[in-house]
TORLUMVO-323410 format. One line per 8 residues: number of its first residue (from 1); their letters; for each residue x, y, z of N, C-alpha, C, O, CB. Coordinates in Angstrom, 2 decimals. Glycine has a CB too. Layout:
NUM = a = X Y Z X Y Z X Y Z X Y Z X Y Z  ...
***
This chain:
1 = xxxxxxxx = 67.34 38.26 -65.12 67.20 39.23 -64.06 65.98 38.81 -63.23 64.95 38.21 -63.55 67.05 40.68 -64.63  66.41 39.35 -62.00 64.92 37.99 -60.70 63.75 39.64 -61.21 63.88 40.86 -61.26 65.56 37.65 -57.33  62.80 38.70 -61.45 61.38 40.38 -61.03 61.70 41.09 -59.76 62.42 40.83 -58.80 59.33 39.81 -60.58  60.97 42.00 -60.08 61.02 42.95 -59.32 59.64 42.57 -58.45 58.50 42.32 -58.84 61.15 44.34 -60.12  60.37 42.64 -56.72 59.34 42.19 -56.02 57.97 42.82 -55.73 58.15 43.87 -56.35 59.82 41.97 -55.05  57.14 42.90 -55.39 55.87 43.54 -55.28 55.68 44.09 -53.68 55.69 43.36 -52.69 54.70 42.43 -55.74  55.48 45.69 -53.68 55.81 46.39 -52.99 54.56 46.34 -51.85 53.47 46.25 -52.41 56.18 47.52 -53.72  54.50 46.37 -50.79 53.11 46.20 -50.25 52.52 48.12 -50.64 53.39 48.93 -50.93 53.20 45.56 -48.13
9 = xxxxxxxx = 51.37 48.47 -50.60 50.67 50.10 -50.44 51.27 50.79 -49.71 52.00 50.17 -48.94 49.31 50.30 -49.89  51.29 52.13 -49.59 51.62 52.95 -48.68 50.34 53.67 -48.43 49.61 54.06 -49.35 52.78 53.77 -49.05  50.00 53.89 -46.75 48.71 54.83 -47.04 49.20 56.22 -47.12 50.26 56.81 -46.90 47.53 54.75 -45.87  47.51 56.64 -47.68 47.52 58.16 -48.13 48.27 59.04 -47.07 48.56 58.69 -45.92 45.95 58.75 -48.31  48.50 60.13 -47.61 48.89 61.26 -46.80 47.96 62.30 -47.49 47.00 62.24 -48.25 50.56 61.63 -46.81  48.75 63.34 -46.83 47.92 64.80 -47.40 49.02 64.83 -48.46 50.21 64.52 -48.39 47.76 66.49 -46.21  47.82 65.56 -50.06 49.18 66.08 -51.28 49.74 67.39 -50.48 49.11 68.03 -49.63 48.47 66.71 -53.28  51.05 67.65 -50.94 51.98 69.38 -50.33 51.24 70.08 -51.12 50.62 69.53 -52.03 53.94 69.83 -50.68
17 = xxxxxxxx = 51.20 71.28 -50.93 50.64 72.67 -51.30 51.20 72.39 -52.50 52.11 71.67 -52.91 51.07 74.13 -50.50  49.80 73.75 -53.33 50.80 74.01 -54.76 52.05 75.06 -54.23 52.23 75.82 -53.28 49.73 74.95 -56.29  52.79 74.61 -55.42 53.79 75.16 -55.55 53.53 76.88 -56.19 52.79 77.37 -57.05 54.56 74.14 -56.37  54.31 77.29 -55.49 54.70 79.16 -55.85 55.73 79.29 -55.88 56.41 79.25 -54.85 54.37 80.37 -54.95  56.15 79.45 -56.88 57.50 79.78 -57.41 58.00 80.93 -57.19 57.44 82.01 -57.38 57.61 79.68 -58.63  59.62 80.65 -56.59 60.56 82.03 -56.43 61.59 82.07 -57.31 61.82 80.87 -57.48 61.24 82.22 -55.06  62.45 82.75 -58.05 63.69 82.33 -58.40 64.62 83.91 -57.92 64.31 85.10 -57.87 63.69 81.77 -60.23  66.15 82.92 -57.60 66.98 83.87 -57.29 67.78 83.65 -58.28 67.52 82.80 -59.14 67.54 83.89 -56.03
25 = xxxxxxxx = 69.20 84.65 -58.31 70.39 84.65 -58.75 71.47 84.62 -57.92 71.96 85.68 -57.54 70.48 85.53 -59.43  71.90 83.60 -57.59 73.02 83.57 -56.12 73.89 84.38 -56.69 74.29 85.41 -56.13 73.88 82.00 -55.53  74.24 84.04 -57.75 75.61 84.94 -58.12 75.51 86.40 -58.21 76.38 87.23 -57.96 76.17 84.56 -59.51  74.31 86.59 -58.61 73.97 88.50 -58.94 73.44 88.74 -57.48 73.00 89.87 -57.31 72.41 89.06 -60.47  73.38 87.97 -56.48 73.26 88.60 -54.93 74.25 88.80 -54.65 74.56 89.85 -54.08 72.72 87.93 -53.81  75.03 87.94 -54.91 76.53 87.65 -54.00 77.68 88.98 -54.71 78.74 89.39 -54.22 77.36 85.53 -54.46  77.08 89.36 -55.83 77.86 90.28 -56.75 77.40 91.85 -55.77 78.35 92.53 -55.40 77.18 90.14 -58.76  76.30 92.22 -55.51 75.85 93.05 -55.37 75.80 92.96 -53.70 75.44 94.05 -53.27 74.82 93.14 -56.24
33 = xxxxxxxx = 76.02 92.07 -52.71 76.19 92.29 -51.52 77.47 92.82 -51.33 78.54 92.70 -51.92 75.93 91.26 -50.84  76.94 93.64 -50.02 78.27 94.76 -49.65 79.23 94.23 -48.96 80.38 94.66 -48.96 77.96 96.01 -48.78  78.78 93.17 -48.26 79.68 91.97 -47.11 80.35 91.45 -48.56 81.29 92.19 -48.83 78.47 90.35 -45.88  80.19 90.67 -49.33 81.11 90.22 -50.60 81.73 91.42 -51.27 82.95 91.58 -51.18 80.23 89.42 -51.77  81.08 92.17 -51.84 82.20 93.36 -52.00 83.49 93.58 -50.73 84.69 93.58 -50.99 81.23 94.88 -52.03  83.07 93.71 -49.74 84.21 93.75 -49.15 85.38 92.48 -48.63 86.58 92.46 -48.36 83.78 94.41 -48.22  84.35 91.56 -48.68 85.51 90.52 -49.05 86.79 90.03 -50.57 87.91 89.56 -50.73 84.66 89.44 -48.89  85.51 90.61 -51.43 86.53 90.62 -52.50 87.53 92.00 -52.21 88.63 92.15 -52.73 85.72 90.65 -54.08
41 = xxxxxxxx = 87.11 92.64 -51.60 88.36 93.91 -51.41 89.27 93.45 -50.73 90.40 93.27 -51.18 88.03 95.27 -50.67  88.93 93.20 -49.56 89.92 92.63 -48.53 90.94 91.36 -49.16 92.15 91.51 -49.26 88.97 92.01 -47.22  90.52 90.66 -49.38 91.17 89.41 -49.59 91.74 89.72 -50.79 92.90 89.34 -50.68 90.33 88.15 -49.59  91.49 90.45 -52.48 92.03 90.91 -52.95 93.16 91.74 -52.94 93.95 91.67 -53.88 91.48 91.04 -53.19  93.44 92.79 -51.65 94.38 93.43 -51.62 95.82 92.45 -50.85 97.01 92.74 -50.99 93.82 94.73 -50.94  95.34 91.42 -50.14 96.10 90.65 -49.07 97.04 89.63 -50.11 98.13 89.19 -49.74 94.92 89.73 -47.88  96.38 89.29 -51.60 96.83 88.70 -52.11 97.40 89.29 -53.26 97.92 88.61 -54.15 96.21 87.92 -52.13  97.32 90.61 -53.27 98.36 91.90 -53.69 99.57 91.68 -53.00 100.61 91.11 -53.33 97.84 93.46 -53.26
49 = xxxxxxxx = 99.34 92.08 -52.32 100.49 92.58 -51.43 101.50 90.94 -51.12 102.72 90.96 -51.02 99.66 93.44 -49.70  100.75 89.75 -51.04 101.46 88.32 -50.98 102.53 88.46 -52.15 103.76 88.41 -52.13 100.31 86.90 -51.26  101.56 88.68 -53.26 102.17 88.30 -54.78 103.50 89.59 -54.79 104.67 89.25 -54.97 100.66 88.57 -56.39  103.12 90.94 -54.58 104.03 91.80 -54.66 105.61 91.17 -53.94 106.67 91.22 -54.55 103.36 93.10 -53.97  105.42 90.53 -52.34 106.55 90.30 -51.75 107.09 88.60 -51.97 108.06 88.01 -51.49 106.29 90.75 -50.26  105.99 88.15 -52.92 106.78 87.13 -53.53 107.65 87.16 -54.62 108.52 86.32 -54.84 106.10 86.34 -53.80  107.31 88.41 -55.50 108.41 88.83 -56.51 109.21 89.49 -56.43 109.90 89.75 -57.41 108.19 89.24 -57.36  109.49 90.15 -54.97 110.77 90.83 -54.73 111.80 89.47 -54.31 112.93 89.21 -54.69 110.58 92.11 -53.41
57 = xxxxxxxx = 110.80 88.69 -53.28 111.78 87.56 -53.13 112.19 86.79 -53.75 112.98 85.95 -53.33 111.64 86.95 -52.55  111.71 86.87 -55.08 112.30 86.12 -56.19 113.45 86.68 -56.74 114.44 85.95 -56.88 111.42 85.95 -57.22  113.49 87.86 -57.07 114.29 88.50 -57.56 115.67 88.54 -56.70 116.83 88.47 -57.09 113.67 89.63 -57.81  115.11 88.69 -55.34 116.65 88.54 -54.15 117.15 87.62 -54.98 118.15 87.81 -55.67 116.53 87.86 -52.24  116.41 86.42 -54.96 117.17 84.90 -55.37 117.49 85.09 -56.20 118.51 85.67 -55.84 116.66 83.64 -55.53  117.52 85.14 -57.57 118.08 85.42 -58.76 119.65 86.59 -58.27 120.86 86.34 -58.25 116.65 86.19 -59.82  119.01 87.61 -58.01 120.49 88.58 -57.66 121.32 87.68 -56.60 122.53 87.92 -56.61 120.11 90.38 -56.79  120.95 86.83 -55.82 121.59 86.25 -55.35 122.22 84.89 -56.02 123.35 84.50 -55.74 121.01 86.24 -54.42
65 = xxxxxxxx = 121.62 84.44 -56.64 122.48 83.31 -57.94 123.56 83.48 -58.59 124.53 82.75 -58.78 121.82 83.06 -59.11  123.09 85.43 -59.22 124.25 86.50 -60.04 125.60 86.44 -59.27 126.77 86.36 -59.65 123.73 88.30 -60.03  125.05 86.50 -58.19 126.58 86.91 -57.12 127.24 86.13 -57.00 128.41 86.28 -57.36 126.59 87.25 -55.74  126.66 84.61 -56.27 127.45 83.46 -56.67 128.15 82.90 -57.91 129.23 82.32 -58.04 126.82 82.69 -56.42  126.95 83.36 -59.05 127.74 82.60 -60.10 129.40 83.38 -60.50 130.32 82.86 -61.13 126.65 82.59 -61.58  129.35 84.86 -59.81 130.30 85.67 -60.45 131.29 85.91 -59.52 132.02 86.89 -59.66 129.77 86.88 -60.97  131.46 84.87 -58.25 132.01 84.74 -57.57 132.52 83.36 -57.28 133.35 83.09 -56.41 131.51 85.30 -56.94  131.74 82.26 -58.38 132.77 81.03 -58.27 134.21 81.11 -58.34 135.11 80.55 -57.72 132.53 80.15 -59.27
73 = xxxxxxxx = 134.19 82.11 -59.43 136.12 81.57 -59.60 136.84 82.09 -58.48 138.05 81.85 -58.48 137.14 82.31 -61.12  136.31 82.86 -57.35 136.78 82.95 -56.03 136.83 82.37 -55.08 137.69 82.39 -54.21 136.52 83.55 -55.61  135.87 81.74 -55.15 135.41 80.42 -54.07 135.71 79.32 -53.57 135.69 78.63 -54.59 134.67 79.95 -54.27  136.04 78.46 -52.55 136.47 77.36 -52.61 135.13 76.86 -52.85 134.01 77.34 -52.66 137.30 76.91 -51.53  135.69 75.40 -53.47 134.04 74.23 -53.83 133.48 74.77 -51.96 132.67 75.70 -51.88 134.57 71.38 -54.14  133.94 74.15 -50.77 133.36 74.23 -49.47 132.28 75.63 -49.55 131.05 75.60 -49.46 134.68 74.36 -48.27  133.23 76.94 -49.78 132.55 77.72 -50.13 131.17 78.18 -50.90 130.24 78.94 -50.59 133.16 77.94 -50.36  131.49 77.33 -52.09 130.78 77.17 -53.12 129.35 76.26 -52.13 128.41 76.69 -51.45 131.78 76.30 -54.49
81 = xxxxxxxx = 129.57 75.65 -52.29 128.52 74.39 -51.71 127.59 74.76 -50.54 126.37 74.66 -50.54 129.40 73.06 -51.10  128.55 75.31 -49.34 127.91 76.38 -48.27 127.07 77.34 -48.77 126.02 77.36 -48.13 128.90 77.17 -47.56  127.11 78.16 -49.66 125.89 79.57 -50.30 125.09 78.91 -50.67 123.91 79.01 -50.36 126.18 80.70 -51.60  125.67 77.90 -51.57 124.40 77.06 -52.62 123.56 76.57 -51.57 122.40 76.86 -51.83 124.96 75.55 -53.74  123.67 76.01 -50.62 122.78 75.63 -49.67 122.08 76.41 -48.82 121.00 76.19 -48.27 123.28 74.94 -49.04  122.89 77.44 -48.76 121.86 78.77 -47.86 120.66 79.21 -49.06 119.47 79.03 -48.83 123.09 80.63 -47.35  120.97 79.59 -49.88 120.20 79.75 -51.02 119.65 79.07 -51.47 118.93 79.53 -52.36 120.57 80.04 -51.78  119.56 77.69 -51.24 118.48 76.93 -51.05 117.41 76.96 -50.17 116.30 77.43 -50.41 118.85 76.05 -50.91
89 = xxxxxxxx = 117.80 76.42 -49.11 117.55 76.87 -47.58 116.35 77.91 -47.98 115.21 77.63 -47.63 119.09 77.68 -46.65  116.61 79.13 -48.71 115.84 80.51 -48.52 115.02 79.69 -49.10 114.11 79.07 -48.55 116.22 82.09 -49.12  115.38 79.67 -50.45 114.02 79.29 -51.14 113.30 78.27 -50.59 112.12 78.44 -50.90 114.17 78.90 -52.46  113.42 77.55 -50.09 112.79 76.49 -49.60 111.95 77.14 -48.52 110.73 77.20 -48.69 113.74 75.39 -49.15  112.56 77.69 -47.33 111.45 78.33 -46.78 110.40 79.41 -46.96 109.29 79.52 -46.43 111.80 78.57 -46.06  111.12 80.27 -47.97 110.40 81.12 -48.19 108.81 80.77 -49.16 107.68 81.21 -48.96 111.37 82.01 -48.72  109.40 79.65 -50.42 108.31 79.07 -50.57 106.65 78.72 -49.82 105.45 78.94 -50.03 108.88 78.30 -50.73  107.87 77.77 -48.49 106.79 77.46 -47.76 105.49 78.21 -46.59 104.45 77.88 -46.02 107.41 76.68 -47.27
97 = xxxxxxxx = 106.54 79.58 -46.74 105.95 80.11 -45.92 104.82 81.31 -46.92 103.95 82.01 -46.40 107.10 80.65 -44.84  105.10 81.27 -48.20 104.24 81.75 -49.29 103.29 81.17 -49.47 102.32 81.88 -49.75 104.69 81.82 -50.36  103.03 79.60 -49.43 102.22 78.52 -49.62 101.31 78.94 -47.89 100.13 79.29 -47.95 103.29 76.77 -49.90  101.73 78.89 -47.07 100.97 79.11 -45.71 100.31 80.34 -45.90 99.09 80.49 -45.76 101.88 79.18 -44.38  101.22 81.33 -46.24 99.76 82.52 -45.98 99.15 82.67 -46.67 98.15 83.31 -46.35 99.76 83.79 -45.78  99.25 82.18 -48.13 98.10 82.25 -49.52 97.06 80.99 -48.88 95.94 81.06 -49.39 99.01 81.71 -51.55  97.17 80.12 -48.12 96.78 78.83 -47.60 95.86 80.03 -46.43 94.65 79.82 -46.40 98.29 77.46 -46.97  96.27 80.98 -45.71 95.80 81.59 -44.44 94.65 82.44 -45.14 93.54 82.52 -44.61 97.03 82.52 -43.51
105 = xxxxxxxx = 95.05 83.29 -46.76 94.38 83.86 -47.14 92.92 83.34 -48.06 91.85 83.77 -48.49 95.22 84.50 -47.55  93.59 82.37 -48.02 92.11 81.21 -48.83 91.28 81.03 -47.78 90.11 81.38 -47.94 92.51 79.35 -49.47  91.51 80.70 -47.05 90.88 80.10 -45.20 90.05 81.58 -44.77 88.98 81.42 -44.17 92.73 79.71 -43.55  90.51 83.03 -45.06 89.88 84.20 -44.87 88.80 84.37 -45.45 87.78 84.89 -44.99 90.52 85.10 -45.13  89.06 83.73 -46.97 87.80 84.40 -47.78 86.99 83.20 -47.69 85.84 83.39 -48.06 88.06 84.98 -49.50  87.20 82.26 -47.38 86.04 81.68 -47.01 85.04 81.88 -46.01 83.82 81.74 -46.13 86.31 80.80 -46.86  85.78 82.25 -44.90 85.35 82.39 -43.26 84.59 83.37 -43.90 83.40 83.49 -43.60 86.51 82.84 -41.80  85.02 83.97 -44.61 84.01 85.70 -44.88 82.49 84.84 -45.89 81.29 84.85 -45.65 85.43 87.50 -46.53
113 = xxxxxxxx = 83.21 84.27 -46.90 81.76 83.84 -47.78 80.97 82.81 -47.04 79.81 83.01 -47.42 82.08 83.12 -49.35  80.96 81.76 -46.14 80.88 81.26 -44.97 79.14 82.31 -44.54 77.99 82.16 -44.95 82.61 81.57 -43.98  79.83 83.42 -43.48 79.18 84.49 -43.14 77.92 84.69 -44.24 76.69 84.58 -44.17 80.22 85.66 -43.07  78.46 84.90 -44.85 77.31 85.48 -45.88 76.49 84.39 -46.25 75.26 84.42 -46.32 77.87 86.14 -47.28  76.99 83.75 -46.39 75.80 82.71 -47.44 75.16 81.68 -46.12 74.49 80.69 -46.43 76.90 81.38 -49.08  75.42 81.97 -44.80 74.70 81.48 -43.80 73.12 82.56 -43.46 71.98 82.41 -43.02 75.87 81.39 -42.52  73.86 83.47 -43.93 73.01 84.73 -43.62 71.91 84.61 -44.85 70.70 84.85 -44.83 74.01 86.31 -43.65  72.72 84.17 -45.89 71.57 84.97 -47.52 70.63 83.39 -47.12 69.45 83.63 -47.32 72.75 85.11 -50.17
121 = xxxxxxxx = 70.79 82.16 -46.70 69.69 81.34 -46.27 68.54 82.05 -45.82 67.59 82.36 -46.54 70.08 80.49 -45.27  68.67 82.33 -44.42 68.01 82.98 -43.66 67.01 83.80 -44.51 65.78 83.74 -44.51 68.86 83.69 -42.85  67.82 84.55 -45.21 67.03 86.02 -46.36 66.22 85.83 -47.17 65.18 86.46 -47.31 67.83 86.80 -47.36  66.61 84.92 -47.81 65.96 83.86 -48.49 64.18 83.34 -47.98 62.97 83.39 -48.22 67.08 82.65 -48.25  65.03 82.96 -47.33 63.64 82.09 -46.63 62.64 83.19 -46.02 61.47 82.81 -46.11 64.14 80.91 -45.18  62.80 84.42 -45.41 62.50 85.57 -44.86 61.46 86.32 -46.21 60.27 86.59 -46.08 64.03 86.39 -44.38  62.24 86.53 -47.38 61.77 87.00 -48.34 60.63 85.57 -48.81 59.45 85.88 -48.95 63.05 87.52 -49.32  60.83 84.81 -48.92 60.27 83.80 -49.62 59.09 83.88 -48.97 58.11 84.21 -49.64 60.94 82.49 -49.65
129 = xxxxxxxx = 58.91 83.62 -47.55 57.91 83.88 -46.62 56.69 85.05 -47.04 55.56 84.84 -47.48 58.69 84.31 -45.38  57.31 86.21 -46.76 56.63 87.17 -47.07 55.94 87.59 -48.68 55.22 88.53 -49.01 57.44 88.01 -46.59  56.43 86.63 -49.35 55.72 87.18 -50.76 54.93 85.81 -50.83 54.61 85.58 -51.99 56.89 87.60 -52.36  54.57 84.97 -50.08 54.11 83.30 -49.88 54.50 82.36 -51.11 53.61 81.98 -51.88 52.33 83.16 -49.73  55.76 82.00 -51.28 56.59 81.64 -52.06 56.94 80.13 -51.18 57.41 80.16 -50.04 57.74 82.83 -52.33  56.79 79.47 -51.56 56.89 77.80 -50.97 58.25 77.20 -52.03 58.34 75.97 -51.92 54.98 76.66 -51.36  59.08 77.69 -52.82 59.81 76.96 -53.56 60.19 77.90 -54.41 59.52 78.60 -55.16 59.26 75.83 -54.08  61.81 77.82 -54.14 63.06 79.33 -54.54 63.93 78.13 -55.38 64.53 77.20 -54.84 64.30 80.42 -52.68
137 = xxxxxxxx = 63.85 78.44 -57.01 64.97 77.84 -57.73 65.84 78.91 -58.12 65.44 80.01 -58.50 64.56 77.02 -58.94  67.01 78.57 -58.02 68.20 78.95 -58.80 67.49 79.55 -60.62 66.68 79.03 -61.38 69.39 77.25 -58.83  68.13 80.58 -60.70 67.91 80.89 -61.84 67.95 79.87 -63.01 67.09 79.32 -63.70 68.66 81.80 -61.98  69.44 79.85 -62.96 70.66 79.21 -63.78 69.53 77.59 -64.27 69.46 76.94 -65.31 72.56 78.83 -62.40  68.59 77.43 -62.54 67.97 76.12 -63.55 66.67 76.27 -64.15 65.86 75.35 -64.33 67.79 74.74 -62.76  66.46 77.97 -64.56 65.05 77.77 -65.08 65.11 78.21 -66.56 65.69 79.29 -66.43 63.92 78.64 -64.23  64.90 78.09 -67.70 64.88 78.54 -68.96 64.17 79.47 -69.40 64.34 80.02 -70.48 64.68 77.79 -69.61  62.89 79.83 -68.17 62.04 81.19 -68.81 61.47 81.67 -67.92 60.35 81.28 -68.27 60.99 81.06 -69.89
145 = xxxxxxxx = 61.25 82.31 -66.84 60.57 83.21 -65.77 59.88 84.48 -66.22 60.25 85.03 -67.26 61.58 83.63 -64.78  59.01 84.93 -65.60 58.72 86.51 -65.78 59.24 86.94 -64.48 59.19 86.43 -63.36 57.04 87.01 -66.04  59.83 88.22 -65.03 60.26 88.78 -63.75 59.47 89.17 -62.45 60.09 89.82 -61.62 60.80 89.81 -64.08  58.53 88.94 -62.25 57.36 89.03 -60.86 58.00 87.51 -60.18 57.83 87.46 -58.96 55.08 88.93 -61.44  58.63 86.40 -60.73 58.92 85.47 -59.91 60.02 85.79 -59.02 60.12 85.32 -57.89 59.12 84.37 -60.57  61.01 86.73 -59.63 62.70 86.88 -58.93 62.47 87.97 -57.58 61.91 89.05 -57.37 64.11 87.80 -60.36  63.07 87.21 -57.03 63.06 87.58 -55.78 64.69 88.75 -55.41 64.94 89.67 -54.63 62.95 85.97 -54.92  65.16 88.27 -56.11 66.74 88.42 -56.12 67.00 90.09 -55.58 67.85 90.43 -54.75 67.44 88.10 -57.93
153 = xxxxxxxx = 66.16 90.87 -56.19 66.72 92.11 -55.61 66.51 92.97 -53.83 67.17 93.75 -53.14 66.15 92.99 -56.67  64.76 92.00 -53.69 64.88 91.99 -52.50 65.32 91.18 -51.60 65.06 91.40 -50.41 64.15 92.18 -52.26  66.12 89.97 -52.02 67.25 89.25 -51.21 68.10 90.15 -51.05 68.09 90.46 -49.85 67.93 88.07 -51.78  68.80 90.72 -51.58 69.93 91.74 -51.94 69.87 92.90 -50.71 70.68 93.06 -49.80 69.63 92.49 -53.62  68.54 93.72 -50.99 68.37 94.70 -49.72 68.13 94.04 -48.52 68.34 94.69 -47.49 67.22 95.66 -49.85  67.58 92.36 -48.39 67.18 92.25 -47.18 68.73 91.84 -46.11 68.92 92.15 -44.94 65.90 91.05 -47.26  69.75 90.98 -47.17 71.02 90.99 -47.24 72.08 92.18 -46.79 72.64 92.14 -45.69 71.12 90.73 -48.40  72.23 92.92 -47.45 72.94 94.19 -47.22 72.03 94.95 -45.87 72.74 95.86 -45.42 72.92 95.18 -48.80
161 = xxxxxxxx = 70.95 94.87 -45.25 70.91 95.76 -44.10 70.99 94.57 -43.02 70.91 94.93 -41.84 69.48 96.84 -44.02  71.16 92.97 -43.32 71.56 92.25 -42.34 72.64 92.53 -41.79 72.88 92.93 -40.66 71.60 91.20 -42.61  73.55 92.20 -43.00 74.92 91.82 -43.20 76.02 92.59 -43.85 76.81 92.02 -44.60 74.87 90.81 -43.82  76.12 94.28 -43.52 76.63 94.66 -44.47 78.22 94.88 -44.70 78.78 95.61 -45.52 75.99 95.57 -44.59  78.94 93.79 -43.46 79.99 93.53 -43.49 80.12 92.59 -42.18 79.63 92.51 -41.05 80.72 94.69 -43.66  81.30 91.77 -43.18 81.53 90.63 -41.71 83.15 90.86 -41.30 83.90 91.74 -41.71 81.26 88.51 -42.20  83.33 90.15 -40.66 84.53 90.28 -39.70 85.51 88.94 -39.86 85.60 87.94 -39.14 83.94 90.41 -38.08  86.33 89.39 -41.33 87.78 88.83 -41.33 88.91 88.68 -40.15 89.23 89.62 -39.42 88.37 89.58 -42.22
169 = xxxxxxxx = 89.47 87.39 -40.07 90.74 87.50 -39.27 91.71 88.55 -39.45 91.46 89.10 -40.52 91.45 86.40 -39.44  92.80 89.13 -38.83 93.58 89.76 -38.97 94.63 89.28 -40.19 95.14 88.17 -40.06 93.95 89.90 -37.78  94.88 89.87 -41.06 96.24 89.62 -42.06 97.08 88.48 -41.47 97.41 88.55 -40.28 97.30 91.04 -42.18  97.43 87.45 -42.21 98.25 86.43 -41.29 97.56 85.81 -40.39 98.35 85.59 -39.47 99.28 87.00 -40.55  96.49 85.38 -40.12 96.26 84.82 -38.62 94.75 83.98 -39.56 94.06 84.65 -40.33 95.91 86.40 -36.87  94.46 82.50 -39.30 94.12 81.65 -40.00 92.36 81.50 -39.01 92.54 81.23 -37.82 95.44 80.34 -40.09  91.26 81.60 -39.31 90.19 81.95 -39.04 90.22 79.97 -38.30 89.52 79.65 -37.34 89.10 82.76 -40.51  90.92 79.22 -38.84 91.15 78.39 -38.27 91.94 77.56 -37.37 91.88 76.37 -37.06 91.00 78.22 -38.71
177 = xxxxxxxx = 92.73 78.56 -37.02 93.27 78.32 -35.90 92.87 78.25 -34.69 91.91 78.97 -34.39 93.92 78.86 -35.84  93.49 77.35 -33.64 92.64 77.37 -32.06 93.09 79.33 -31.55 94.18 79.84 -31.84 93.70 75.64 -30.46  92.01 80.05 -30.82 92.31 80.60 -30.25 93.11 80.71 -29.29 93.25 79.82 -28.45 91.79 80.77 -30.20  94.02 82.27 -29.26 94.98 82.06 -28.32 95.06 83.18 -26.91 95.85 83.46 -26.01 96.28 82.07 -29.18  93.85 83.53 -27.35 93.25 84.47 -26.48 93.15 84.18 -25.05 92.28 83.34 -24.78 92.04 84.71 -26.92  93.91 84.72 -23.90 93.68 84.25 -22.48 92.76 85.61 -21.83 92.55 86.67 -22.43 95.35 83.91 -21.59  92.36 85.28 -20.61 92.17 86.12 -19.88 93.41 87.36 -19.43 94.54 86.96 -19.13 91.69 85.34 -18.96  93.11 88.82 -19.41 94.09 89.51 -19.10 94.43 89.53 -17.73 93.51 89.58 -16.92 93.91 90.63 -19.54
185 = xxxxx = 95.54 89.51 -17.35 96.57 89.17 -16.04 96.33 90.23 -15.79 96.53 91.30 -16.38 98.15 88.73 -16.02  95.40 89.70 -13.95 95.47 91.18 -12.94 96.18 91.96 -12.86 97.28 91.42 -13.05 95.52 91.17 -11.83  96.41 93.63 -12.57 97.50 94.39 -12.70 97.90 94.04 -11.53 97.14 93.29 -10.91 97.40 95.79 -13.00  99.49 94.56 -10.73 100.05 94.64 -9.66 99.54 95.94 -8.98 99.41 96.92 -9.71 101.42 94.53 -9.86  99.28 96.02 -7.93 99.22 97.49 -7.21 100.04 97.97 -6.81 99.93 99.07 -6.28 98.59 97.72 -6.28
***
């Protein structure tokens, strides 16, 4: 192995401040913000109501299999072959169009957690400021704190009177889509 070459000096700088320690809990903010509460509401009920009208449409299909199967010995094969393919057909689209709005509804709750966690930066740093805190770790990476370091609950209030709800797309309509919004057309007199 060639040595390792010899580095020329670097000059001095100034050392950084001591360190003052903050620690948060992203997850016990994010639990206790009212903007995430209502995203888990929202987006929770949207994917209620997905799942609910994906198991009725399952069930069509099945009652619709019943019918065919108990209607072969009536059928011509042409016959036969024609349903089987409409009933394909369904499922096939209906699939796909199950896959798009659970796809529209993933794209929601992000746009919403997005919001928030642009915001809990900000809060963060706001709170950190004011208690003269130069360096905010994650809980999760510290093994022993006293609680005078956690900041977490006044992230939480400074959070919730920022942010105490954000603004989801409409049901169906993809936070990423191009807008289709025009100007409204002069009335006639």
């Amino acid at each position: 192995m060639p040595p390792v070459p010899e580095l020329p000096a670097l000059p001095r700088v100034a050392a950084p401040p001591a360190a003052v320690l903050g620690i948060i809990g992203v997850p016990e903010v994010m639990r206790a913000s009212t903007a995430a509460q209502q995203v888990d509401k929202v987006i929770g009920e949207r994917r209620e109501k997905l799942n609910e009208e994906a198991q009725k449409e399952q069930q069509a299909w099945r009652d619709l299999q019943q019918t065919l199967a108990s209607q072969r010995a009536t059928l011509s094969p042409e016959q036969i072959r024609t349903r089987e393919k409409e009933l394909q057909d369904r499922i096939t689209n209906a699939q796909r169009s199950f896959q798009t709005r659970n796809r529209i509804i993933q794209e929601a709750a992000q746009f919403g957690l997005n919001q928030i966690q642009a915001s809990l930066i900000a809060v963060i740093r706001q709170v950190a400021e004011s208690r003269g805190i130069n360096l905010v770790l994650h809980r999760a990476q510290v093994a022993l704190n006293m609680n005078e370091f956690d900041i977490s609950d006044q992230v939480v209030e400074q959070l919730n009177r920022l942010i105490p709800t954000v603004q989801l797309p409409p049901e169906g309509v993809s936070p990423n889509a191009p807008s289709t919004a025009s100007p409204a057309a002069p009335k006639k007199p």
